[in-house]
N, C-alpha and C positions, 0 to 999 in steps of 0.2 A: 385506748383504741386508736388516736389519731395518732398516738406518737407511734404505734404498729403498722398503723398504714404508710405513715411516712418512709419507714427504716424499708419497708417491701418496695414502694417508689425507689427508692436509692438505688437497691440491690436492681430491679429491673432494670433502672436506666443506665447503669455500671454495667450492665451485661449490655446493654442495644449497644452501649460504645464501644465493647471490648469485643466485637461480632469478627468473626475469622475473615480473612476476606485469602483467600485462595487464589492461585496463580491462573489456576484452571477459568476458575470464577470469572476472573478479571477479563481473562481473554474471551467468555465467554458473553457475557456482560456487552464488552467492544464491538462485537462483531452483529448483535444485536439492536446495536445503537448506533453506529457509527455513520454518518453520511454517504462516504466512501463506498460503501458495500454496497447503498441502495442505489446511490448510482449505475455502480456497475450492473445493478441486476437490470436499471432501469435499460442498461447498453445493452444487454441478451436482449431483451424482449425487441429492442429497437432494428438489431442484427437479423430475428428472425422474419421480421417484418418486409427486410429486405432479403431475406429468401424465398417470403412466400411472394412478394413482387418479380422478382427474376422467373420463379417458376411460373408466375398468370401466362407469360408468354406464349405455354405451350398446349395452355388451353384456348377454344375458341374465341373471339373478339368480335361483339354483336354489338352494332352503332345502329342506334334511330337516330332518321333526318325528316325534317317537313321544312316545306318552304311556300309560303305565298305571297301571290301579287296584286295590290289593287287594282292596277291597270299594265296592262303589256299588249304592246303592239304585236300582231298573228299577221304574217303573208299569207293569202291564199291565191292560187294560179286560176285563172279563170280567162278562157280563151285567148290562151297566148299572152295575156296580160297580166303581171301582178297586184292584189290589191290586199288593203293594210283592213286589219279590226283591231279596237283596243277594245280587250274582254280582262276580267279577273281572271286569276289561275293560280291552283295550290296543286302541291304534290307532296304525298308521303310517301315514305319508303325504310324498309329495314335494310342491314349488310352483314353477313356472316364469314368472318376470313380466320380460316384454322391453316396454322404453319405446316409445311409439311417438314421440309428440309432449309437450311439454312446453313450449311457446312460448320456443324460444330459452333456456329456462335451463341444461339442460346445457351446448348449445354454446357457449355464452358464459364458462361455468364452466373449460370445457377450453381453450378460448384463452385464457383468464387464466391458466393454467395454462403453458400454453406460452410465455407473455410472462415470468413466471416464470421457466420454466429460460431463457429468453434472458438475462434481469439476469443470471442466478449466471453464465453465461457472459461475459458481457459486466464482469463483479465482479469475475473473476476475472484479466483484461484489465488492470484498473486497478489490480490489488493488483500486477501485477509492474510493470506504468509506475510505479508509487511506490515501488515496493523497488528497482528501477534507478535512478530517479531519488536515492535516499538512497546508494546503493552509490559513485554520482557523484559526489556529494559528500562524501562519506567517502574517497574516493578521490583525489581534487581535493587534499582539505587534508592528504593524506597528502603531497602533493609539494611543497604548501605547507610543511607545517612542515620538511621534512626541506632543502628549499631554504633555511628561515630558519634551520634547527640549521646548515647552513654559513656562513650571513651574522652569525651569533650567537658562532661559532668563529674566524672572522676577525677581528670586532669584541675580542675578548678577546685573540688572538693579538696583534693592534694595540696594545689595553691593557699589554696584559705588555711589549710593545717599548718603551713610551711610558714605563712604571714602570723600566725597566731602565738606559733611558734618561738618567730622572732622577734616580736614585741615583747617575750619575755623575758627569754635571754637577752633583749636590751636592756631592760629594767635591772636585772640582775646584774649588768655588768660586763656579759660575755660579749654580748655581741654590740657594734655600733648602730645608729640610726639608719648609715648608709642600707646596709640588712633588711632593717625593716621597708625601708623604701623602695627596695628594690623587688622584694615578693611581692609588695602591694600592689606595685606599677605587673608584676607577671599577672596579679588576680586579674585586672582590669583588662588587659590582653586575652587571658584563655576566658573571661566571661565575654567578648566580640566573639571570639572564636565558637564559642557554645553560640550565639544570636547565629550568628552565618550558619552552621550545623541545621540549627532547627530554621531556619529561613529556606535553606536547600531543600529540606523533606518536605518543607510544606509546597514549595513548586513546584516538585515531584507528585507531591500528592497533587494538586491542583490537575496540573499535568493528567495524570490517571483518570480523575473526578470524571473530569470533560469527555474525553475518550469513554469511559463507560456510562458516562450520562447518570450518574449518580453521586452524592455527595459520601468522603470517606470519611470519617471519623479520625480525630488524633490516638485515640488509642486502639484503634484497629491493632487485630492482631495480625500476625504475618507469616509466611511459611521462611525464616529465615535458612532452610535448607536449599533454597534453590539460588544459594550462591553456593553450595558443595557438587554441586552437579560434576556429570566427568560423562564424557561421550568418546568411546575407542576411535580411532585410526587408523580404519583398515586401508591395505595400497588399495583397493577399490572406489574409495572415496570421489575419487576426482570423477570417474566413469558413473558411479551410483549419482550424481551430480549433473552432470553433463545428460543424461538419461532422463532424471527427474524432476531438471527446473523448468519453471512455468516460461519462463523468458525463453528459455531456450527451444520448446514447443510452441512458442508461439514463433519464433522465428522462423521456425520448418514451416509452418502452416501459411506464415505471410509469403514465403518463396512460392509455394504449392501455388496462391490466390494470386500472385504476380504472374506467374507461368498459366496462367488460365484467361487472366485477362489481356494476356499479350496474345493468345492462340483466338481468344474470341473479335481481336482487333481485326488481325490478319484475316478471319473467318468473314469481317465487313464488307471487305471486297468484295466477293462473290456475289453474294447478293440472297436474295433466298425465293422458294417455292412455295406457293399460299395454294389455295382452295377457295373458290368465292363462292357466294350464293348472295344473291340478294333476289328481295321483292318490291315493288314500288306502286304507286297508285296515285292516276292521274287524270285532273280533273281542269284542262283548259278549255280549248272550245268544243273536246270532244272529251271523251271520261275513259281513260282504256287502265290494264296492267300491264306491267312488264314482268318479267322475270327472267333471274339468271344464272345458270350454274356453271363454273368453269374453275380451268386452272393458270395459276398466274405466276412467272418469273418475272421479279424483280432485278434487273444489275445494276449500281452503278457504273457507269460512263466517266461523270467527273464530276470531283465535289471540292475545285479550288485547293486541291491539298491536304483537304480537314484528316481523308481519311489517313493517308500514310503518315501523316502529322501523330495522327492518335498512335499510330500501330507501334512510330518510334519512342514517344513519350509513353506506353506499356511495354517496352522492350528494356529502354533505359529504368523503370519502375524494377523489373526482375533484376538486370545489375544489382539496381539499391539493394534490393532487399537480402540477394543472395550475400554483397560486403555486410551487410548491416548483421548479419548471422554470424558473418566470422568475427566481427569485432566483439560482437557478444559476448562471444564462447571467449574469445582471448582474455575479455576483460574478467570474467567467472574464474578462469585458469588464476590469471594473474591475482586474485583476492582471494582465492583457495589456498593458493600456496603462501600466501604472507599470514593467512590465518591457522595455517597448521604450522607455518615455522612458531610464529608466536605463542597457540598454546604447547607447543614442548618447551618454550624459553618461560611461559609462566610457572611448570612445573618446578623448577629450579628456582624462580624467582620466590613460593610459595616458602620452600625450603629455607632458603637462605633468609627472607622476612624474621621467618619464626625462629631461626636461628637467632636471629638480631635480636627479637625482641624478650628471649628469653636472659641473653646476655646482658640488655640493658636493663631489664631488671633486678637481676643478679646484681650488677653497679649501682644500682639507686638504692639497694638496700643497705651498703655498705656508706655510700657515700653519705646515706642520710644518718647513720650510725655515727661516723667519723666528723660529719658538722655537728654532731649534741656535741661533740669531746673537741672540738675548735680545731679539729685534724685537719676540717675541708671547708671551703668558703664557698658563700652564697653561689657564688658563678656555677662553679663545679655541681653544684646541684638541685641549680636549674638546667643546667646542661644534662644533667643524667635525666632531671623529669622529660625536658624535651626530645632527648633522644626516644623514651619510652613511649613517646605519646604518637610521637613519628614511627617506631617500626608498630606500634599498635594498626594506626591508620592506612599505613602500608600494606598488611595482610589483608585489611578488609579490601583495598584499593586492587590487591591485585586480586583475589577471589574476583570482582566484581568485572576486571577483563576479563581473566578467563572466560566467567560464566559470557559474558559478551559474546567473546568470540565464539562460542559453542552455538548460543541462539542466533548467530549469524549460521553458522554453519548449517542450522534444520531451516532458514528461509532459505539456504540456497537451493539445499533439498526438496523444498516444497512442502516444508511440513509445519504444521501447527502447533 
């Protein structure tokens, strides 16, 4: 009975290890957990904060005041003469001032405002198209290296047969010691090479772990199709890009919030049109109310420069922002086109890999044939092994651009 419960222990905990972990997963996982995100959500909330601040402006603005005094000197006239009392005196009072007009500078203020929480939305957009996009490749080279810890273990397992090999045809005669020393010193070599392989995957995995806030398993399994991926290239590309990147909209939007806060600078001068009302109550040496309702323009006259100061330091802002859009879009252009000339050059590269490496295996078979019968020397075929090992690693290496380049190409797009 225990040794059954054991062997079911095993099998369970051989499955918790061997748990799929999906590309989907991963990114989904990420975005769930990641710092980054909450941040940015914490910047909407922070953005709309300052919208609904811009818009309080255009509701009314009701100040209570009281003031009192323990003693305050009172003139009173009294036959031609003036004479002093010192009495206590408080006064309360309310004030009511609703905007009427202000030429365009609040509204201007609140649509920037609102352009504002669009960025943090639209920021927020592109913080996870970049933490997918990073997830993707962390994820990519997770298959990579764990593909190359087998091509690394084969490579060695080859070594040790090669070494074992030639220990015997030393003994027998055929071969010299040089032989055997020389496979030995390849084992010792492609076993570094295996440690670095699996030291790679594990800061890959590491890498991943963090990012999704959970720990992965070494026998994780893995979707290794998502290095066969393959994404068309239509001439539309550049346009569906320029259209759909979060960068990009967000640059439109910081021009729109420049262009509004440079109209609401200009709108400072003028000055603006209020509403007052207030009521007051007053209690010195006599006890009365006041009250008062009217309408009040404001202008300034002159404010030492501050305000023309502001109006040019939001005028040169709309500059910034308008270069700051082109250079964008240039820089987009310019890493669009270097990533589509590259995957048609991978396509080729794919081809010719596997071309390579079917040839040098086709030579390692022969060559390994030709060293039993003392045709071929040691050299020659380690040279054939390492040719094989190299276009092996090759294929995987370029699969693993490619796929790069493609998951660059949906963050450009805006896509997850």
């Amino acid at each position: 009975m225990k040794k059954t419960l054991w062997i079911l222990l095993l099998i369970s905990s051989s499955g918790l290890n061997a748990e799929t972990l999906t590309l989907k997963s991963a990114i989904s996982k990420t975005l769930a957990h990641h710092p980054d995100v909450k941040n940015f959500m914490l910047r909407i909330q922070q953005a709309e904060q300052g919208y609904n601040s811009a818009y309080a402006a255009y509701l009314p603005q009701v100040d209570a005041s009281a003031n009192y005094s323990p003693t305050q000197t009172y003139v009173l006239p009294l036959n031609g003469t003036f004479n002093t009392i010192n009495d206590t005196g408080w006064n309360v009072g309310i004030t009511m001032r609703q905007k009427v007009w202000d030429f365009a500078k609040t509204a201007s203020l609140v649509d920037a405002s609102k352009k504002d929480a669009d960025i943090s939305k639209l920021s927020l957009e592109e913080v996870k198209a970049l933490l997918a996009y990073k997830v993707k490749s962390l994820y990519e080279l997770l298959v990579v290296q764990r593909e190359a810890i087998k091509v690394r273990q084969k490579d060695l397992e080859a070594k040790k047969a090669l070494y074992a090999q030639s220990k015997a045809l030393v003994k027998q005669g055929l071969k010299t010691k040089a032989d055997s020393h020389r496979f030995l010193s390849s084992v010792y070599a492609a076993e570094d090479n295996l440690a670095i392989a699996k030291a790679s995957f594990e800061k890959a995995k590491t890498s991943l772990s963090l990012y999704m806030g959970r720990e992965i398993s070494n026998q994780v399994k893995l979707q290794s199709s998502a290095l066969k991926k393959n994404v068309s290239l239509s001439k539309e590309i550049e346009h569906q890009i320029l259209t759909n990147n979060y960068r990009v909209k967000m640059d439109a939007l910081s021009v729109e919030k420049s262009k509004l806060l440079h109209q609401s600078a200009k709108s400072a001068h003028y000055g603006s049109v209020d509403i007052v009302a207030s009521h007051s109550r007053f209690d010195t040496l006599n006890s009365y109310n006041t009250d008062y309702i009217g309408v009040s323009y404001n202008i300034p006259l002159y404010s030492g420069g501050r305000l023309s100061a502001q109006e040019q330091q939001a005028k040169i802002g709309y500059q910034i922002a308008q270069e700051q859009q082109a250079s964008d879009a240039l820089a987009i252009k310019e890493e669009l086109r270097a990533l589509v000339i590259d995957i048609k050059r991978y396509a080729k590269t794919i081809k010719a890999k596997k071309a390579q490496l079917r040839s040098a295996q086709s030579a390692q078979k022969v060559l390994n044939a030709r060293y039993k019968e003392g045709l071929a020397t040691y050299i020659e075929v380690l040279d054939s092994t390492t040719q094989v090992l190299n276009a092996q690693l090759g294929v995987l290496e370029t699969y693993y651009s490619r796929s790069l380049a493609f998951d660059r190409l949906e963050y450009l797009k805006g896509n997850i």
